[in-house]
Biopython code that builds the backbone (N, CA, C, O; Angstrom):
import numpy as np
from Bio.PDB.StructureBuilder import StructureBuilder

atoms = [
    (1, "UNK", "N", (47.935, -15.165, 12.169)),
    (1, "UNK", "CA", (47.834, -15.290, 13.607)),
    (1, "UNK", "C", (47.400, -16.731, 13.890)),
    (1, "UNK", "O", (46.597, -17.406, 13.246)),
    (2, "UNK", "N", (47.905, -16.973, 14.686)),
    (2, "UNK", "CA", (47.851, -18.930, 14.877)),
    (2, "UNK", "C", (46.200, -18.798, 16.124)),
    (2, "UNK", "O", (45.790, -17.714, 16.539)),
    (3, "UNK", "N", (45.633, -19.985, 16.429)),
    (3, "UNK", "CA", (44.819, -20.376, 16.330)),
    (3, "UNK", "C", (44.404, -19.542, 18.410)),
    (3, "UNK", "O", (43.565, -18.897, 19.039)),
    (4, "UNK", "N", (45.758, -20.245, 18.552)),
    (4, "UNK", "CA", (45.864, -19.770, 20.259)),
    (4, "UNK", "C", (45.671, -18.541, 20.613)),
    (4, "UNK", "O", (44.997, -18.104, 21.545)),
    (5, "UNK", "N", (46.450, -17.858, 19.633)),
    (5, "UNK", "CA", (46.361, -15.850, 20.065)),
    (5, "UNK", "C", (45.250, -15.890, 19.969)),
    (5, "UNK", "O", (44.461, -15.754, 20.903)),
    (6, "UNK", "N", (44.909, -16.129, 18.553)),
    (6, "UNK", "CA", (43.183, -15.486, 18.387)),
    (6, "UNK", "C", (42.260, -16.247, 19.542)),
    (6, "UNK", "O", (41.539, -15.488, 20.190)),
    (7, "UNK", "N", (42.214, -17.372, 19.806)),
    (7, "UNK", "CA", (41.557, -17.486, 20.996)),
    (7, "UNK", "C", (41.461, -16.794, 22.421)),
    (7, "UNK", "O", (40.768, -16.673, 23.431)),
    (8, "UNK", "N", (42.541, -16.456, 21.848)),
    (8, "UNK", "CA", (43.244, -15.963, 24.002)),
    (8, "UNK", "C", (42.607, -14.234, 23.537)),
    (8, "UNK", "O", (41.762, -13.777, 24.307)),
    (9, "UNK", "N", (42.972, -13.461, 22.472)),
    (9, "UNK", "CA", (42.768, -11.976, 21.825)),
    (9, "UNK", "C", (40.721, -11.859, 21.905)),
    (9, "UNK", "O", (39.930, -11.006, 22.308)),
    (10, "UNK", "N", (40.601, -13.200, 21.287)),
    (10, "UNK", "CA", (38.829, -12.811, 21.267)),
    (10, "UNK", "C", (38.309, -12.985, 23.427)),
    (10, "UNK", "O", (37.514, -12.212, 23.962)),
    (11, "UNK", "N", (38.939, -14.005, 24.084)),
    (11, "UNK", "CA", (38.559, -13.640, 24.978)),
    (11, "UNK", "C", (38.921, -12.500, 25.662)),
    (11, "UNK", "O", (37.973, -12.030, 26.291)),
    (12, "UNK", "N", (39.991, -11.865, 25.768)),
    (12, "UNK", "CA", (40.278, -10.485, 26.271)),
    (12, "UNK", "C", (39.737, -9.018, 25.312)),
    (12, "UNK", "O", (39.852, -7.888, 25.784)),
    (13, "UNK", "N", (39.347, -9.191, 24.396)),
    (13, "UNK", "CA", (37.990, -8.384, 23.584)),
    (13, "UNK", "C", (37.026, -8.526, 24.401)),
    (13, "UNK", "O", (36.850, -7.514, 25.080)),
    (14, "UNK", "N", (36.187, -9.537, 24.661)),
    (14, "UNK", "CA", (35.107, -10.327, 25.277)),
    (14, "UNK", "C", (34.928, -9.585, 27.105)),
    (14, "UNK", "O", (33.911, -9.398, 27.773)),
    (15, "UNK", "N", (36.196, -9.357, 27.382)),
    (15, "UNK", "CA", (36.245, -9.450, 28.683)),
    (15, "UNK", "C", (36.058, -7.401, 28.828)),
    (15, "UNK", "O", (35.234, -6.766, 29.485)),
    (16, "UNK", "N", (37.395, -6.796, 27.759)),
    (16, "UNK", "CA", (37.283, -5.597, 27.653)),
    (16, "UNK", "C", (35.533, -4.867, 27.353)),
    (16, "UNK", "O", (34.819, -4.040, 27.921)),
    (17, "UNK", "N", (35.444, -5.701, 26.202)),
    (17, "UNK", "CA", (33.502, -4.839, 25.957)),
    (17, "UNK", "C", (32.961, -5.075, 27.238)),
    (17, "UNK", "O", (32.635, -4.139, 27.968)),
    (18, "UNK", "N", (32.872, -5.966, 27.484)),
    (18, "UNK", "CA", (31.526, -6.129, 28.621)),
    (18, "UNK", "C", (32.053, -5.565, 29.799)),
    (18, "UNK", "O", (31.246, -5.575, 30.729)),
    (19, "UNK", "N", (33.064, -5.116, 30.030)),
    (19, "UNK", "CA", (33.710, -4.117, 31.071)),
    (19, "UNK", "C", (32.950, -2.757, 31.642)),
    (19, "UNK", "O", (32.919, -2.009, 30.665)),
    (20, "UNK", "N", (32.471, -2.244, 32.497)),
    (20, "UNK", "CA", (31.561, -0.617, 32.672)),
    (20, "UNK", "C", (32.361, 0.517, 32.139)),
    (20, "UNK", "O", (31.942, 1.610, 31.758)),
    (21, "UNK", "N", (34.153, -0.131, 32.191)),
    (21, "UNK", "CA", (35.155, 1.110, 32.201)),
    (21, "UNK", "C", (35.117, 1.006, 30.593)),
    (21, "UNK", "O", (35.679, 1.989, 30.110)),
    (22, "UNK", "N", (34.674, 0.202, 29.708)),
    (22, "UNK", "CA", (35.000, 0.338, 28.281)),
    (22, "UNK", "C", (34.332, 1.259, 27.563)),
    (22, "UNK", "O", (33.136, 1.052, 27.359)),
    (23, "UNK", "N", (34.894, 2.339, 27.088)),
    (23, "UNK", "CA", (34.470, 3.059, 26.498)),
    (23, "UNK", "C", (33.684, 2.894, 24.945)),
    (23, "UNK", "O", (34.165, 2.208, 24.043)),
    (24, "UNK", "N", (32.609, 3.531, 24.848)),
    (24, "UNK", "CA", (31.451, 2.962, 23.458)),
    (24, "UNK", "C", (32.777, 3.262, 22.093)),
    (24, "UNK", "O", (32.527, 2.362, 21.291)),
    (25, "UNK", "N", (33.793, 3.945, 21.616)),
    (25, "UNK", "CA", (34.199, 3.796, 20.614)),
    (25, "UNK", "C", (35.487, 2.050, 20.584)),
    (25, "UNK", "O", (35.991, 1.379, 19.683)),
    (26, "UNK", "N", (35.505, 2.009, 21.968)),
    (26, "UNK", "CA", (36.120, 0.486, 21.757)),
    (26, "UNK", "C", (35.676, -0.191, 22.211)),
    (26, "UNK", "O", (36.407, -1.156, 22.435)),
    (27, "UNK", "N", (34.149, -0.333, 22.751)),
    (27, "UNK", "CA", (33.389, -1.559, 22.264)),
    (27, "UNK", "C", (33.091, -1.925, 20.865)),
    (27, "UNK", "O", (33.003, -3.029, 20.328)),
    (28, "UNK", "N", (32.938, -0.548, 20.341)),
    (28, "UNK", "CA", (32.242, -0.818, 19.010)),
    (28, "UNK", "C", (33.607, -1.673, 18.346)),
    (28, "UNK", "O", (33.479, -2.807, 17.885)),
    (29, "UNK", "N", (34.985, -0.903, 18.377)),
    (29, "UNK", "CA", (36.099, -1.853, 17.525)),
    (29, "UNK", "C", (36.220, -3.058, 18.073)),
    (29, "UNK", "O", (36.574, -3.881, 17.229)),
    (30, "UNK", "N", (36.074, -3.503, 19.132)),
    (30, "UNK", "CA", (35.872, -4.611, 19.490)),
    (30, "UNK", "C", (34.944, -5.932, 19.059)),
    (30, "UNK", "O", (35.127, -7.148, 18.991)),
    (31, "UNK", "N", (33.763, -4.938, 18.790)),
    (31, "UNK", "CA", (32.236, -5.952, 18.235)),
    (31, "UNK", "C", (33.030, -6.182, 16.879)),
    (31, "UNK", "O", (33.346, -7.313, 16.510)),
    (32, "UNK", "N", (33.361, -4.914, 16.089)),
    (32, "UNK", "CA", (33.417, -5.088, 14.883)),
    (32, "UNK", "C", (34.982, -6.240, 14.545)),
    (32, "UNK", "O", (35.176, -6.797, 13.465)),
    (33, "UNK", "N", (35.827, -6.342, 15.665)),
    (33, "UNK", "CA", (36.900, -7.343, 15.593)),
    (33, "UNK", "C", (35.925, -8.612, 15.183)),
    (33, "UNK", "O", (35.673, -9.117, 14.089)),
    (34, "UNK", "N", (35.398, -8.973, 16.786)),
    (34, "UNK", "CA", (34.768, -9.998, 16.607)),
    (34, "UNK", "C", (33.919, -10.947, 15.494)),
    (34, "UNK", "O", (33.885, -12.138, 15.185)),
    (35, "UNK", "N", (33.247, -9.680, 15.077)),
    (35, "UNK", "CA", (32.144, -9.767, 13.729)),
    (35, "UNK", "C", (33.210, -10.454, 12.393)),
    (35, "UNK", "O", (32.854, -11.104, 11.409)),
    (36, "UNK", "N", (34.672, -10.002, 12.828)),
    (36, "UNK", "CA", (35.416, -9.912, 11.416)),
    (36, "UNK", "C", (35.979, -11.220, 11.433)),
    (36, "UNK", "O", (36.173, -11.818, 10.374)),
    (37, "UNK", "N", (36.355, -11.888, 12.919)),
    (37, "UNK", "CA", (36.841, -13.045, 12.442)),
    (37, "UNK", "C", (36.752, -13.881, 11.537)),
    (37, "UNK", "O", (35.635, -13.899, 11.021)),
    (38, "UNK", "N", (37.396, -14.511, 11.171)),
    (38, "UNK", "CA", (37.233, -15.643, 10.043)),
    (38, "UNK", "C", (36.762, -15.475, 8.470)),
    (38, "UNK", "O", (36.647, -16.351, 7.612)),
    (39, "UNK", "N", (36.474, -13.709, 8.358)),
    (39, "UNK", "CA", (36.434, -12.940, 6.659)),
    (39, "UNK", "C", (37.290, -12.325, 6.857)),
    (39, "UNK", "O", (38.006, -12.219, 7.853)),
    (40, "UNK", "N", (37.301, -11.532, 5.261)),
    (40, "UNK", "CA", (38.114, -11.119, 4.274)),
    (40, "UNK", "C", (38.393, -9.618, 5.070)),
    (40, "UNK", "O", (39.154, -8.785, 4.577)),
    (41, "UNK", "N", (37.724, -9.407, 6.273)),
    (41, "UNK", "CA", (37.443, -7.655, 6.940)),
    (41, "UNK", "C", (38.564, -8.333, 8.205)),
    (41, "UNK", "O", (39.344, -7.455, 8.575)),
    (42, "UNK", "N", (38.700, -9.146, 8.634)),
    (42, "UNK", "CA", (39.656, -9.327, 9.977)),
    (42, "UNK", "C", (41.310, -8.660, 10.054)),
    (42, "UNK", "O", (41.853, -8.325, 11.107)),
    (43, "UNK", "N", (41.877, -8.575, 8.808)),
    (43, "UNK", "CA", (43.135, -8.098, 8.894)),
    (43, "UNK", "C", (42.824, -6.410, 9.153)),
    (43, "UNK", "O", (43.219, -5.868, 10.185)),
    (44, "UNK", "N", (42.219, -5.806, 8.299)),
    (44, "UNK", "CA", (41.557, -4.552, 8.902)),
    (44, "UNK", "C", (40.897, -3.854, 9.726)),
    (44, "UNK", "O", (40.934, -2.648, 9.971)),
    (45, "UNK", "N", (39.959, -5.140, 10.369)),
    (45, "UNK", "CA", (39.481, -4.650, 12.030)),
    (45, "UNK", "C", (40.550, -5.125, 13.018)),
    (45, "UNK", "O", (40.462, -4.629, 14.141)),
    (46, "UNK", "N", (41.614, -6.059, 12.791)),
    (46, "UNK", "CA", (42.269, -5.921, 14.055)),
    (46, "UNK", "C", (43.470, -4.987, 13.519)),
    (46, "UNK", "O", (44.575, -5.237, 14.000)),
    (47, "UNK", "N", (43.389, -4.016, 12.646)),
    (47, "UNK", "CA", (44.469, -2.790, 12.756)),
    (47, "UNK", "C", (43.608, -1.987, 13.402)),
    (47, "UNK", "O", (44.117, -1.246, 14.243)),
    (48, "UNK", "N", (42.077, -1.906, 13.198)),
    (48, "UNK", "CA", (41.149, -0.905, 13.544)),
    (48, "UNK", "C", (41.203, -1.567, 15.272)),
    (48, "UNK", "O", (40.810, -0.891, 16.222)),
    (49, "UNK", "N", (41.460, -2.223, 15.341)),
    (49, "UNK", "CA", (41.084, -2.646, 16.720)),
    (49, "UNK", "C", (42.274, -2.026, 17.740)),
    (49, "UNK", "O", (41.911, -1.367, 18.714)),
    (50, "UNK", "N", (43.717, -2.258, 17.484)),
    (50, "UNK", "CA", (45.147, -2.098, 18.055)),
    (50, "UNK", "C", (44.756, -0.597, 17.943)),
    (50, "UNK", "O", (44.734, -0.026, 19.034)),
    (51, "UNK", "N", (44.412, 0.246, 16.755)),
    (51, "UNK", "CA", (44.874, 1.870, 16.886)),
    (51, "UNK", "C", (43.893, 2.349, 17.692)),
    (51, "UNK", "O", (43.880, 3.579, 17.738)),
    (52, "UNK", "N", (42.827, 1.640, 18.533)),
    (52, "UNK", "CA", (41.769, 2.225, 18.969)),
    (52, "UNK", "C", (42.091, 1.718, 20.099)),
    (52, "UNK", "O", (41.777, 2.557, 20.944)),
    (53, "UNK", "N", (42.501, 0.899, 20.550)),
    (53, "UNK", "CA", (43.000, 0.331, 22.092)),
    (53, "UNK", "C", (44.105, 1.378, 22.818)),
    (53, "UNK", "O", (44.147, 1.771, 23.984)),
    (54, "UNK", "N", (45.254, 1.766, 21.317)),
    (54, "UNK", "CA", (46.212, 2.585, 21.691)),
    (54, "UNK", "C", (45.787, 4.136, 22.113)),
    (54, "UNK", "O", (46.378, 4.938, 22.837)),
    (55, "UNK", "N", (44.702, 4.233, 21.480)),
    (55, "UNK", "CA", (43.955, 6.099, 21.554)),
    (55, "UNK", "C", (43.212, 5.690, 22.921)),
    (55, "UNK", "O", (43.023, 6.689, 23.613)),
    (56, "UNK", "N", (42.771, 4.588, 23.462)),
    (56, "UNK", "CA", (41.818, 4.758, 24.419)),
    (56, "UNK", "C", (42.443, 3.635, 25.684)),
    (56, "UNK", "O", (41.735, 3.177, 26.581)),
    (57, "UNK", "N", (43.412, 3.439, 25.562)),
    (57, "UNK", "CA", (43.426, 2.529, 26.765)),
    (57, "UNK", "C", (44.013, 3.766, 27.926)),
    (57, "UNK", "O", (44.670, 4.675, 27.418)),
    (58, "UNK", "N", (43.888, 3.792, 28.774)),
    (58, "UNK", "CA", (44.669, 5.176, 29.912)),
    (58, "UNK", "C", (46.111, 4.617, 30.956)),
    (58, "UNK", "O", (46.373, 3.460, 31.287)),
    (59, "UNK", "N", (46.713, 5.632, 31.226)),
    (59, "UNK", "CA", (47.725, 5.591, 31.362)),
    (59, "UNK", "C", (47.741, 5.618, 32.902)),
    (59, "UNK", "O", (46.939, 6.449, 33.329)),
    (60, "UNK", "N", (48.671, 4.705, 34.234)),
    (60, "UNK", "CA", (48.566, 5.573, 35.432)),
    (60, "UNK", "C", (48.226, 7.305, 35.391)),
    (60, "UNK", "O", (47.258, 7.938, 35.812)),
    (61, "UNK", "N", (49.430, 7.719, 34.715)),
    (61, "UNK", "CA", (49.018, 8.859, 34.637)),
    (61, "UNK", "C", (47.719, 10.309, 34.122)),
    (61, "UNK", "O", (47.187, 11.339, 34.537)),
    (62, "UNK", "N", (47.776, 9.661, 33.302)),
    (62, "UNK", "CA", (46.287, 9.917, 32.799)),
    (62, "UNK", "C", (45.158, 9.522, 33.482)),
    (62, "UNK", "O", (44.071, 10.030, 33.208)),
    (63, "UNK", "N", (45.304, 8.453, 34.566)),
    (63, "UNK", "CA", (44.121, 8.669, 35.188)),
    (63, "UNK", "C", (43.998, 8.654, 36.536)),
    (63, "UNK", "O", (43.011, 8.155, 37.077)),
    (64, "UNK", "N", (45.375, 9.410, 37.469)),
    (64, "UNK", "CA", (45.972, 10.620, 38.448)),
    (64, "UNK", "C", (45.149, 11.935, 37.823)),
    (64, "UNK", "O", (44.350, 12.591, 38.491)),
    (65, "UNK", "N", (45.465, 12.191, 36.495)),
    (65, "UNK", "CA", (45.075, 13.749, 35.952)),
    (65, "UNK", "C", (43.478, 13.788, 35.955)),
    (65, "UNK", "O", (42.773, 14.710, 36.367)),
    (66, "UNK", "N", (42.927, 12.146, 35.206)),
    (66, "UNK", "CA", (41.619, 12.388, 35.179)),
    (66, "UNK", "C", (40.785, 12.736, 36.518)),
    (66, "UNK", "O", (40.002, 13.669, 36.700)),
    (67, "UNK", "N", (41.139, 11.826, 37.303)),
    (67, "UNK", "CA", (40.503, 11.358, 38.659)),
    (67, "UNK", "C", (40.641, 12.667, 39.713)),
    (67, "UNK", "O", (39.943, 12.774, 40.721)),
    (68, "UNK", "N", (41.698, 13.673, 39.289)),
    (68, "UNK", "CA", (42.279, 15.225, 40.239)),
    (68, "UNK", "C", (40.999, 15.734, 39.430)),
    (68, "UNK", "O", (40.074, 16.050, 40.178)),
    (69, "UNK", "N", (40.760, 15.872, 38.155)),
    (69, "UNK", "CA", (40.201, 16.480, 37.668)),
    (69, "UNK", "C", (38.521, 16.943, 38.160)),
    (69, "UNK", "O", (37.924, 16.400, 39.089)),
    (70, "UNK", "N", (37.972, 18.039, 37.312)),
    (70, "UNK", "CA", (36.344, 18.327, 38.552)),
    (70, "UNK", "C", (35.951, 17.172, 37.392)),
    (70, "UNK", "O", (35.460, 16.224, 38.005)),
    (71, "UNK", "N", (35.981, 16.874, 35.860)),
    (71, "UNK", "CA", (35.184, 15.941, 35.153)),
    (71, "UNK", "C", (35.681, 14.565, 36.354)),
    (71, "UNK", "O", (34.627, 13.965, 36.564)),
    (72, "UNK", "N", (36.558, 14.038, 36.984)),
    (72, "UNK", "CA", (36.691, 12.841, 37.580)),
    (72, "UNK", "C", (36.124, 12.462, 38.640)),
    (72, "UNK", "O", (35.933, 11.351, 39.134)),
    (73, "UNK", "N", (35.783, 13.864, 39.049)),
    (73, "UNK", "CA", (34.511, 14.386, 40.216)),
    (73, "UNK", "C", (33.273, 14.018, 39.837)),
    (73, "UNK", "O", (32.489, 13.360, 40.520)),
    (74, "UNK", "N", (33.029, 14.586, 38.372)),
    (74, "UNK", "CA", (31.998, 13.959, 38.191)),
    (74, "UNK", "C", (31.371, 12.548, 37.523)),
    (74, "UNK", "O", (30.190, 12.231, 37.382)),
    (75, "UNK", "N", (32.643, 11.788, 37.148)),
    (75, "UNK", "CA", (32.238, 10.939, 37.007)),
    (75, "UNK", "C", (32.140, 9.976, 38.176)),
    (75, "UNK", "O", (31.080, 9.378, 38.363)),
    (76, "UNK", "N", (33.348, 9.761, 39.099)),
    (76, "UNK", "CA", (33.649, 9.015, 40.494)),
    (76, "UNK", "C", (32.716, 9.676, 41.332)),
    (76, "UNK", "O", (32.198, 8.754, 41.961)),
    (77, "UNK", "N", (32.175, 10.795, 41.724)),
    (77, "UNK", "CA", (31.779, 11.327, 43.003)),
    (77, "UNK", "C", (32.965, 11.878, 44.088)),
    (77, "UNK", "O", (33.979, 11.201, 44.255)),
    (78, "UNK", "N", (32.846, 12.627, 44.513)),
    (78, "UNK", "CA", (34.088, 13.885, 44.885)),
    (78, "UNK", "C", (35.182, 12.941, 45.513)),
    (78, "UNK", "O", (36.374, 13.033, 45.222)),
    (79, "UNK", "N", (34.495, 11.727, 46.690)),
    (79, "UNK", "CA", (35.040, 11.015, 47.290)),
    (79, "UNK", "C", (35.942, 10.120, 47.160)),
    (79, "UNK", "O", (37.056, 10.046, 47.678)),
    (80, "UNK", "N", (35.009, 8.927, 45.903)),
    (80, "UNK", "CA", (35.710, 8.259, 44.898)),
    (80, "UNK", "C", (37.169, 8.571, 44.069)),
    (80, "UNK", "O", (38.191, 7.905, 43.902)),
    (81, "UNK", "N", (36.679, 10.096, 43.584)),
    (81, "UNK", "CA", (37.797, 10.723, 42.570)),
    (81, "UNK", "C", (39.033, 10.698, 43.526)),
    (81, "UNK", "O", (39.957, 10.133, 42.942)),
    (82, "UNK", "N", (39.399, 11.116, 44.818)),
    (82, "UNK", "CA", (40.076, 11.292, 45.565)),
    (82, "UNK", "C", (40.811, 9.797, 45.946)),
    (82, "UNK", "O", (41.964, 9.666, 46.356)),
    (83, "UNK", "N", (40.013, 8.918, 45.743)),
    (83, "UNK", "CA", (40.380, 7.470, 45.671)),
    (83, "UNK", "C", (40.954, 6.904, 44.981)),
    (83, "UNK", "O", (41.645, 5.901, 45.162)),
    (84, "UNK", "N", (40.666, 7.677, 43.782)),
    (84, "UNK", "CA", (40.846, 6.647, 42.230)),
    (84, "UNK", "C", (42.549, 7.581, 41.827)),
    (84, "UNK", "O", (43.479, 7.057, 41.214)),
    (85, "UNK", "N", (42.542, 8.665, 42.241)),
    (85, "UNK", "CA", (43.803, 9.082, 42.051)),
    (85, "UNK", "C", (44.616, 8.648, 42.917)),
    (85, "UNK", "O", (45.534, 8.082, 42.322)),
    (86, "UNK", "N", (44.791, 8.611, 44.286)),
    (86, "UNK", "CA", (45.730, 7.890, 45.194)),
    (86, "UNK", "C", (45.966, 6.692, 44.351)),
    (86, "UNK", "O", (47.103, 6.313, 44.066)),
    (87, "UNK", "N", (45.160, 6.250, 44.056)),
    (87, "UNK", "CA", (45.266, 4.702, 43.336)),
    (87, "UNK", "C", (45.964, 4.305, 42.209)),
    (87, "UNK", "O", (46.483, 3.212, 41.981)),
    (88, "UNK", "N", (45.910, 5.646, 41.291)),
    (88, "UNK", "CA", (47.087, 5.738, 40.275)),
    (88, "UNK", "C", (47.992, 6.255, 40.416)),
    (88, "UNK", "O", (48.758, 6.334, 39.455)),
    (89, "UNK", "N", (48.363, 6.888, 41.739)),
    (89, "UNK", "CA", (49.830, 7.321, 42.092)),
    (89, "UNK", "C", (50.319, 5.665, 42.728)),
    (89, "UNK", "O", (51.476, 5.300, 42.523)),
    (90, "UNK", "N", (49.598, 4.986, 43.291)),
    (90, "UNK", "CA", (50.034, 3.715, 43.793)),
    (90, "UNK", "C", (50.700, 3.008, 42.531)),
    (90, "UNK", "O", (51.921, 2.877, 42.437)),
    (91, "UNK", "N", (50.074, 2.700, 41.864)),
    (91, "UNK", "CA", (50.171, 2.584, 40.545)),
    (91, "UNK", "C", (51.549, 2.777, 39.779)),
    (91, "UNK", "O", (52.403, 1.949, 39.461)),
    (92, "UNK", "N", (51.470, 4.313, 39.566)),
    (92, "UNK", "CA", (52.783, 4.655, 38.576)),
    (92, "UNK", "C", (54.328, 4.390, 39.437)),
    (92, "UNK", "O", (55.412, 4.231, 38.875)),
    (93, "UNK", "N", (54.001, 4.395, 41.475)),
    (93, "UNK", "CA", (54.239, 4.413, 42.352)),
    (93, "UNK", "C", (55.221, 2.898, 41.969)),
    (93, "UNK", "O", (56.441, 3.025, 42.066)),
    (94, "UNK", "N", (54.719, 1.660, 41.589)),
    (94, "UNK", "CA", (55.017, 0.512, 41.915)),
    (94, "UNK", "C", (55.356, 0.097, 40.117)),
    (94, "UNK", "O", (55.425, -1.068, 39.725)),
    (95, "UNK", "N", (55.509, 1.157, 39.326)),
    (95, "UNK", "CA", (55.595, 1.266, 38.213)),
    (95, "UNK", "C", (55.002, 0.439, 37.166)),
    (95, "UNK", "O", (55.633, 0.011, 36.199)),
    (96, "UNK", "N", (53.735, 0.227, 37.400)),
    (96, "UNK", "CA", (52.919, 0.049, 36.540)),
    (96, "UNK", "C", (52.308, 0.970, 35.649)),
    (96, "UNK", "O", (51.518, 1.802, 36.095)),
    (97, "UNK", "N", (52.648, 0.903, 34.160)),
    (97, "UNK", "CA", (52.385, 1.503, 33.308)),
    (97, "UNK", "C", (50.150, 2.021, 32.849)),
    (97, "UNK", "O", (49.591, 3.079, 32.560)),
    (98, "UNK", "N", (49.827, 1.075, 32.974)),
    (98, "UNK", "CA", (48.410, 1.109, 32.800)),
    (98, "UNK", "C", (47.311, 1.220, 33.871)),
    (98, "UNK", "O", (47.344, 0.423, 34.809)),
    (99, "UNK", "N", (46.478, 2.015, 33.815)),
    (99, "UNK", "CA", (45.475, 1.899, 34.623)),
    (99, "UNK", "C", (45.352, 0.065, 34.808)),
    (99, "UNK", "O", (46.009, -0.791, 34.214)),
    (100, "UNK", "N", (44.301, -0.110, 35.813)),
    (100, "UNK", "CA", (43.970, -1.362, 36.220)),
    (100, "UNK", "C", (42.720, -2.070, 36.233)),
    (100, "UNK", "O", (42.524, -3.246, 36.539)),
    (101, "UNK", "N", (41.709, -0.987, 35.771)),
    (101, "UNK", "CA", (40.496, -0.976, 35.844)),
    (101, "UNK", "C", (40.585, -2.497, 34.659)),
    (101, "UNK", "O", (41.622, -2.958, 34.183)),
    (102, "UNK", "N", (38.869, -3.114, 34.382)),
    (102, "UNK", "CA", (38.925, -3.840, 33.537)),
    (102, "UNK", "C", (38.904, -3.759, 32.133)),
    (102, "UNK", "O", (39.521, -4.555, 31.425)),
    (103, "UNK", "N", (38.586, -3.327, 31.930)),
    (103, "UNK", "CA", (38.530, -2.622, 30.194)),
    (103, "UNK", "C", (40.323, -2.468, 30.099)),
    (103, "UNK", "O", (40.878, -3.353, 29.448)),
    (104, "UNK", "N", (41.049, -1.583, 30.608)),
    (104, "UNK", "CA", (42.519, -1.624, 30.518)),
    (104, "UNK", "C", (43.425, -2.292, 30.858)),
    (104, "UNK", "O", (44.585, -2.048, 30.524)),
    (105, "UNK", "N", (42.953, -3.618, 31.856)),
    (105, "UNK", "CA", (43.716, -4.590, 31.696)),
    (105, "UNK", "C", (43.636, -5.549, 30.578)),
    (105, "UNK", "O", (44.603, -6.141, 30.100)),
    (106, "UNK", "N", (42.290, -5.667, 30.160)),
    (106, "UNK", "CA", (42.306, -6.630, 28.878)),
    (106, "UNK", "C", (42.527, -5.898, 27.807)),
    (106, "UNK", "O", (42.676, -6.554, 26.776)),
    (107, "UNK", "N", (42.605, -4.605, 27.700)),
    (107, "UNK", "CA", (43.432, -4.033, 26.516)),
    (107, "UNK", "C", (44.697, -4.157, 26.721)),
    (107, "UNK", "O", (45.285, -4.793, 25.846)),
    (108, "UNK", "N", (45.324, -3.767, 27.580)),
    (108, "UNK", "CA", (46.751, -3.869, 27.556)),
    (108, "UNK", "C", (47.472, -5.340, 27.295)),
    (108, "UNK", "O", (48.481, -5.556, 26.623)),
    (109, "UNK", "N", (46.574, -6.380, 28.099)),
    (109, "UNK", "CA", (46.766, -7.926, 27.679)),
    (109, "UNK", "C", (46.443, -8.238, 26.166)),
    (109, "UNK", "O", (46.961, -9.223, 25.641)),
    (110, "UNK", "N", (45.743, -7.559, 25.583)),
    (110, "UNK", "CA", (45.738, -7.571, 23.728)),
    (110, "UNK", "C", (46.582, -7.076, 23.178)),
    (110, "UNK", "O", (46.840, -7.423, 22.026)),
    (111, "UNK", "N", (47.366, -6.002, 23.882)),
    (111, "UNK", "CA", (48.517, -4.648, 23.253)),
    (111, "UNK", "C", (49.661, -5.803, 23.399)),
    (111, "UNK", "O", (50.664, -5.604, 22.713)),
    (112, "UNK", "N", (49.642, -7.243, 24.378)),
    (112, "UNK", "CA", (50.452, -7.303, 24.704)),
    (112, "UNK", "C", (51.064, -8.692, 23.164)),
    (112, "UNK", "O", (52.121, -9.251, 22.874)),
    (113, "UNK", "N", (50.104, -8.678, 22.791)),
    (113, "UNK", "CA", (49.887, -9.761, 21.818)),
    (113, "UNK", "C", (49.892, -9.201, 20.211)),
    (113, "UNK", "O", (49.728, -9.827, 19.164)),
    (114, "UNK", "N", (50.150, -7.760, 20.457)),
    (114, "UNK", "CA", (50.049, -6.974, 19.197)),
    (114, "UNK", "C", (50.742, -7.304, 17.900)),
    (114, "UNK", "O", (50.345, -7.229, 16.737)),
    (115, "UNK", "N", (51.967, -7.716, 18.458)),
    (115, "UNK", "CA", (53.134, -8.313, 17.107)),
    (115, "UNK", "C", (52.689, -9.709, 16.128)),
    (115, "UNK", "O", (52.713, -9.889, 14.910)),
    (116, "UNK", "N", (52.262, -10.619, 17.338)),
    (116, "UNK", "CA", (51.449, -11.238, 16.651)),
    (116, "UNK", "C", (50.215, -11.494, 16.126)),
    (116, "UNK", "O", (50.028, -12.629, 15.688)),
    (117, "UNK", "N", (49.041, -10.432, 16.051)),
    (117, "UNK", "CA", (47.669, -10.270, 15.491)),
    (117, "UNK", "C", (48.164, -9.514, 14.241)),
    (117, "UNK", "O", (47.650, -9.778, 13.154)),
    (118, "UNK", "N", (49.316, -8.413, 14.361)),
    (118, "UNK", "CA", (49.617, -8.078, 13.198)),
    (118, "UNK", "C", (50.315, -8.918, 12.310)),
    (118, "UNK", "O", (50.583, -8.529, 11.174)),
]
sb = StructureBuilder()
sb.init_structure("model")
sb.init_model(0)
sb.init_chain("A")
sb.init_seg("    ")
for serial, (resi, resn, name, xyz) in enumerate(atoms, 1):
    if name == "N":
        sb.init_residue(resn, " ", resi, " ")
    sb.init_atom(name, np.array(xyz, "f"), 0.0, 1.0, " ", f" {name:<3s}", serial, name[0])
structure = sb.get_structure()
């Protein structure tokens, strides 16, 4: 991986962890990307990193289903949830594939760089 990806890949890691929407099993692949740069563990945390972005990044749709859902209730508040789904019908609506939140835009901007980290 040339010098640029990995620069541009560690800041959109950077941007995904410290995100509220990032979920603790891809912060952690994230820390542990970071940690790996530049040793003998980096070709293996950024496979660990891509298959964990792919299990956890959400989909418009998936988060229409989450946000209808009573768990989206309880995470948004009844009001919110009702918000956050209009928002991913807007979404799949204008055919955007990924949620928009921050954590899933800077994953998907890493997914987008995938061919070359591998």
């Amino acid at each position: 991986m040339n010098q640029n990806v990995k620069d541009y890949v560690s800041e959109k890691v950077k941007e995904m962890i410290s995100a509220h929407s990032c979920c603790k099993e891809l912060k952690e692949a994230g820390q542990k990307w970071l940690d790996a740069l530049g040793t003998e563990q980096e070709a293996i945390q950024t496979q660990n990193l891509i298959a964990e972005i792919e299990m956890d990044i959400v989909t418009a749709d998936g988060l229409y289903v989450f946000a209808s859902s009573e768990a989206g209730a309880k995470v948004f508040g009844a009001e919110m949830a009702k918000n956050v789904a209009a928002h991913a019908q807007e979404l799949k609506a204008s055919g955007v594939k990924y949620c928009d939140c921050p954590a899933c835009a800077a994953a998907e901007a890493i997914l987008a760089k995938k061919e070359e980290l591998l």
